[in-house]
Structure formats: C-alpha cells, structure tokens
N, C-alpha and C positions, 0 to 999 in steps of 0.2 A: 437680115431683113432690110430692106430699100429704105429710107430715110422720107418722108413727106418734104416736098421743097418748102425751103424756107422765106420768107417775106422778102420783098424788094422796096425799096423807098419811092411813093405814090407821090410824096411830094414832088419828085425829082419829074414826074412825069404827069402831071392833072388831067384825066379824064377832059372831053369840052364839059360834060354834064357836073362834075366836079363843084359845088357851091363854093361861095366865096369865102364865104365866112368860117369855113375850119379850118381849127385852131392845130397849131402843129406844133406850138410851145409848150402843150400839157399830152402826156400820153392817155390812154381813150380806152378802158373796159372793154369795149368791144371792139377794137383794132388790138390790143391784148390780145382777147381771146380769137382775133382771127387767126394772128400768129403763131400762135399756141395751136391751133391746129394746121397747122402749115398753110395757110394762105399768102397772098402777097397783099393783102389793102391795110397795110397798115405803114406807120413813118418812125425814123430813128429814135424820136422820144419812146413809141410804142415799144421796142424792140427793147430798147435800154431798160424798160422798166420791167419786162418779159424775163428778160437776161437775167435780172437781179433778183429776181425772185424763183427762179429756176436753179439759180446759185443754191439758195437757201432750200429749193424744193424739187428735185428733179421729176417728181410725179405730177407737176400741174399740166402737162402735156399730154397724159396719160387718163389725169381727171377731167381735161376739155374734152376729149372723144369719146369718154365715158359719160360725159352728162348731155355731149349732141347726141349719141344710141338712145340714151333716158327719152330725148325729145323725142324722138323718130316711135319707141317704143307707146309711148303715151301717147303720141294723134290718132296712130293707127290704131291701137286697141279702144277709144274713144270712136274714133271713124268708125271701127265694126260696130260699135255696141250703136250708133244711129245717131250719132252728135255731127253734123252737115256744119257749123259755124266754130269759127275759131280766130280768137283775139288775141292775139301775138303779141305782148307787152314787154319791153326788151328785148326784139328781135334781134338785136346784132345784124352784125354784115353776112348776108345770104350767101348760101353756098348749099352743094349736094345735101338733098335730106331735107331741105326746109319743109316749113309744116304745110303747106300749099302743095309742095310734090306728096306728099308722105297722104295728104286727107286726100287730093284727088284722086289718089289709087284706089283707093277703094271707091271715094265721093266723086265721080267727077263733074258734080257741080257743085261741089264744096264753095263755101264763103271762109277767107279771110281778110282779115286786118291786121299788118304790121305793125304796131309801135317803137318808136324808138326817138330818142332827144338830140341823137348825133347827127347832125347835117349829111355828114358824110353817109350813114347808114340809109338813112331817109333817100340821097341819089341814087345810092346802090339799090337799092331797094325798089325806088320805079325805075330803074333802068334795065334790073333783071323781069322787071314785073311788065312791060311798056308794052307786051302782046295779050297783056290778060284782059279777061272780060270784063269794063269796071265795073257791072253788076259784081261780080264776083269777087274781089279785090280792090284793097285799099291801102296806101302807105300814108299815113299819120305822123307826123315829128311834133311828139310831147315826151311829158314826164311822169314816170310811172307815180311819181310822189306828188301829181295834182290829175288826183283821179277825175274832177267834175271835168279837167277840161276834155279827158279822152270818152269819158263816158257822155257826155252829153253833147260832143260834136257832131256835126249835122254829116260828115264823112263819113263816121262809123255809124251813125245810124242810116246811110243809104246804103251799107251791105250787109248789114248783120241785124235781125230781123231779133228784138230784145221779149218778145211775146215766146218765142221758142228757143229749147237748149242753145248755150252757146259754152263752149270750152273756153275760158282764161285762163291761159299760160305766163304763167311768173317764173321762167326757168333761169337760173342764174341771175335774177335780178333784183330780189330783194334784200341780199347779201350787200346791196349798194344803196339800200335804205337805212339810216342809223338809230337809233332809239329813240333821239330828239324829234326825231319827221316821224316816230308811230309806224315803223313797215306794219304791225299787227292792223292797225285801222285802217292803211291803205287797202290789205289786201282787206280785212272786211269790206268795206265800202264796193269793191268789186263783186263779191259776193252777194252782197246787198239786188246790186243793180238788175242780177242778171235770175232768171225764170227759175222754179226748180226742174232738178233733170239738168241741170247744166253743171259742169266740171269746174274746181279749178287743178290747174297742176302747177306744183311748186318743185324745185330744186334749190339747194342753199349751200354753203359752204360752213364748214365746222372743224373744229378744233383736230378730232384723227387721234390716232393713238400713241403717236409722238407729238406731245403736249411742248405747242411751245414750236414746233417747225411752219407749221400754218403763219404763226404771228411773225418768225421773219420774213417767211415769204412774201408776207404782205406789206413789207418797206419798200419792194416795190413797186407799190401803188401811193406811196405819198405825196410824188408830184402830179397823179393824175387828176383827173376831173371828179373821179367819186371813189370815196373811199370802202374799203371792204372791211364787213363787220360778221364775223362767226357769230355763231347762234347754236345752240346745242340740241339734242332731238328733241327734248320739252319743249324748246321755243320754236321749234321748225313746224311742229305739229299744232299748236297754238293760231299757226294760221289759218286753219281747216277749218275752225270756229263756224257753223251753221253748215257743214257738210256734211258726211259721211264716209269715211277713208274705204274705199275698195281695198283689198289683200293687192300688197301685204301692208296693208299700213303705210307709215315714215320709216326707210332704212337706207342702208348705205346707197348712192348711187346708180350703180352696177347693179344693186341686188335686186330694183324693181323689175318683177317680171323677164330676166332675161328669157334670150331664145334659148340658151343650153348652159350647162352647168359651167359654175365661174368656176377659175384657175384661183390658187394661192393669191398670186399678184395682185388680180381684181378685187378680191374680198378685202386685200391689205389697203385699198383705196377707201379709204372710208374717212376723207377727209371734208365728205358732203354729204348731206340727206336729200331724198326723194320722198312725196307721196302725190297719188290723185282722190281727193275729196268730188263728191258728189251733193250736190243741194238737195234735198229735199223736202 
C-alpha cells in the first residue's frame, strides 16, 4: 500500500496570506494532526513532536483517519436526519472531507462555522473558504475553553440562526481541555446555548488497552501549545449531559456507525471514544 506524503516545513516557505504571528517554537495539535494524516501545513517542531509520539505509538496515524471517517460519518448522518447548521469547534487545518463538503452534499445550503485558536488554521481556513457564500460560512479564531466569546459573537450569529437545530462538533478537542478549565462545563454551556433538536458530537482520546502506551505517546505533546488529557468512557459520556445519545451510544472510534463491518485492526483502535447526543 502507497504511503500518504508526508509534511514538508511551511516555515521554510509562508503562504502571502500566512499570519504573522504563528508561533513555530511550540508544535500545534492541529499541525500534529495534519501530519499525522499526511498533510504538508505543518513545521519541524510539529513533526518532532508527531515523531515522538509515534515512537511510543505507532497507531496515532491510523487513529487520525479513524476519527476524520468518525467526522465525515456524523455530518452526513446529521445532514440526512435535517440538521442544515453546523459549528465546527476545533476545526484544525482543512482538508478533504471537511464538514462544509460532507453537509453540503446532502445540504447544499448548508451553514457553517469554523472555530479554531490557531492563527494559522484560521488563514487556512478562509483561504480554502474565500469562494463561499458568507451568508453561509464563517471562520472564527477563538478558544473552545471561552465559550461566551464564540457563542455570543456577532460572526456566528450572522450564519447560524440559534432559534433552529444546530450541530456542535467537539471532535478531537476536548482531549485539550484539562480538568482545571471544566471541558464538562465547556461543553455544557455549548449545549445550553443551542435549540432542542440540535446535536452535539464529541470524539476524545482514552487510555486503550495497552494501559500506559497512550501516556507516552503523549510526551510528545509537552512542548506543544495544549496538552492531552485521556478521559475514560464514563467521563466521555458525562459530556452528553442534557442530550440523548443516538445508537450506539459512546464507543470506540471506528465503531460509530461504520459503512461496513470493521477488521481486527480497527476494533483494536480503541484508544478513543465517539458519541452523537441529541437535545431535547
């Protein structure tokens, strides 16, 4: 099997749209995870820290493409069921599959909103975006850990209409909330905000069943910008708090709703949980 190319250093070459201000002395969760799925936006600190933890875990490469399917799988089964808005709350750096392609296929007038606190995501993000409708689309640079400022900014509320359903998507990002900052009350508070009939969807990272290979793999995130905090299916499901879990629940990754029966390999990925919660 062909290999996905691997990153090339963005430093070495800056976009003109490029912001000034990213930081390329701290590697980046989501220049991480771009490389981790073979992309190229990411920089040597990013790689190194990729590197080291792939040392320690050779499956995080295998678990990033497993929880982008998760995302793809969750819009579009949301998209059918008639959810048109979607709040993309640690988007990372876009690429095939984003929730904007994935809802317009079915919606195509679907609304969303990007979030994300990285500069660099944020350019990426309206540079891929810089043909869309802005009725329709919006990219946002905050912090998923200061919900009033994304929920009550006057951006998101010129495309996402908070009177009717809207999906919040926390996929791979509250794993970067600690216990001290509350991720439980973050994501309440998002919940709070939004109509019933609206979703949210969470993905998280967890411990696996080699106890103890997750927590080296995660020395290589020491020097990054935000640290990675496992949380167990008790505590993954604790976020649903005011929703209603659709089947199957919170389970491994891979296991929500695939399109066809998993392989060994897949099921042995269970070093994260998935669920989609419905308000009612």
């Amino acid at each position: 099997m062909t290999e996905e190319p691997l990153g090339r250093d963005i430093g070495a070459l800056l976009p003109e749209w490029a912001p000034p201000e990213i930081d390329r002395s701290k590697a980046h969760p989501a220049r991480i995870y771009d490389y981790l799925l073979g992309g190229k936006d990411n920089f040597d600190v990013d790689r190194e820290a990729a590197d080291k933890a792939l040392a320690a875990m050779p499956e995080l490469r295998a678990m990033a493409r497993a929880n982008r399917a998760f995302l793809g799988r969750a819009v579009r089964h949301l998209a059918e069921a008639g959810i048109t808005q979607f709040l993309d709350i640690g988007t990372g750096i876009p690429g095939p599959g984003n929730t904007g392609e994935i809802a317009r296929a079915v919606h195509p007038e679907a609304r969303v909103v990007y979030v994300d606190y990285d500069p660099i995501v944020s350019a990426h993000s309206r540079a891929l975006l810089s043909g869309s409708e802005a009725a329709l689309t919006a990219v946002v640079q905050a912090d998923v850990r200061e919900p009033k400022t994304i929920l009550e900014g006057g951006t998101v509320h010129s495309v996402l209409d908070f009177d009717r359903p809207i999906a919040v998507l926390m996929v791979a990002v509250l794993h970067f909330v600690s216990d001290a900052e509350d991720a439980h009350a973050v994501a309440a508070e998002f919940v709070e905000a939004v109509t019933p009939g609206s979703a949210l969807v969470v993905s998280h990272a967890s411990e696996g069943h080699e106890v103890g290979k997750f927590g080296a793999a995660r020395e290589g995130w020491n020097n990054a910008t935000s640290q990675l905090v496992l949380r167990d299916k008790s505590e993954i499901e604790g976020f649903f708090a005011g929703t209603e879990l659709i089947d199957p629940g919170v389970v491994i990754i891979p296991a929500w709703r695939p399109y066809r029966e998993l392989g060994a390999a897949e099921l042995a990925l269970d070093y994260g949980h998935a669920g989609v919660g419905i308000k009612r």
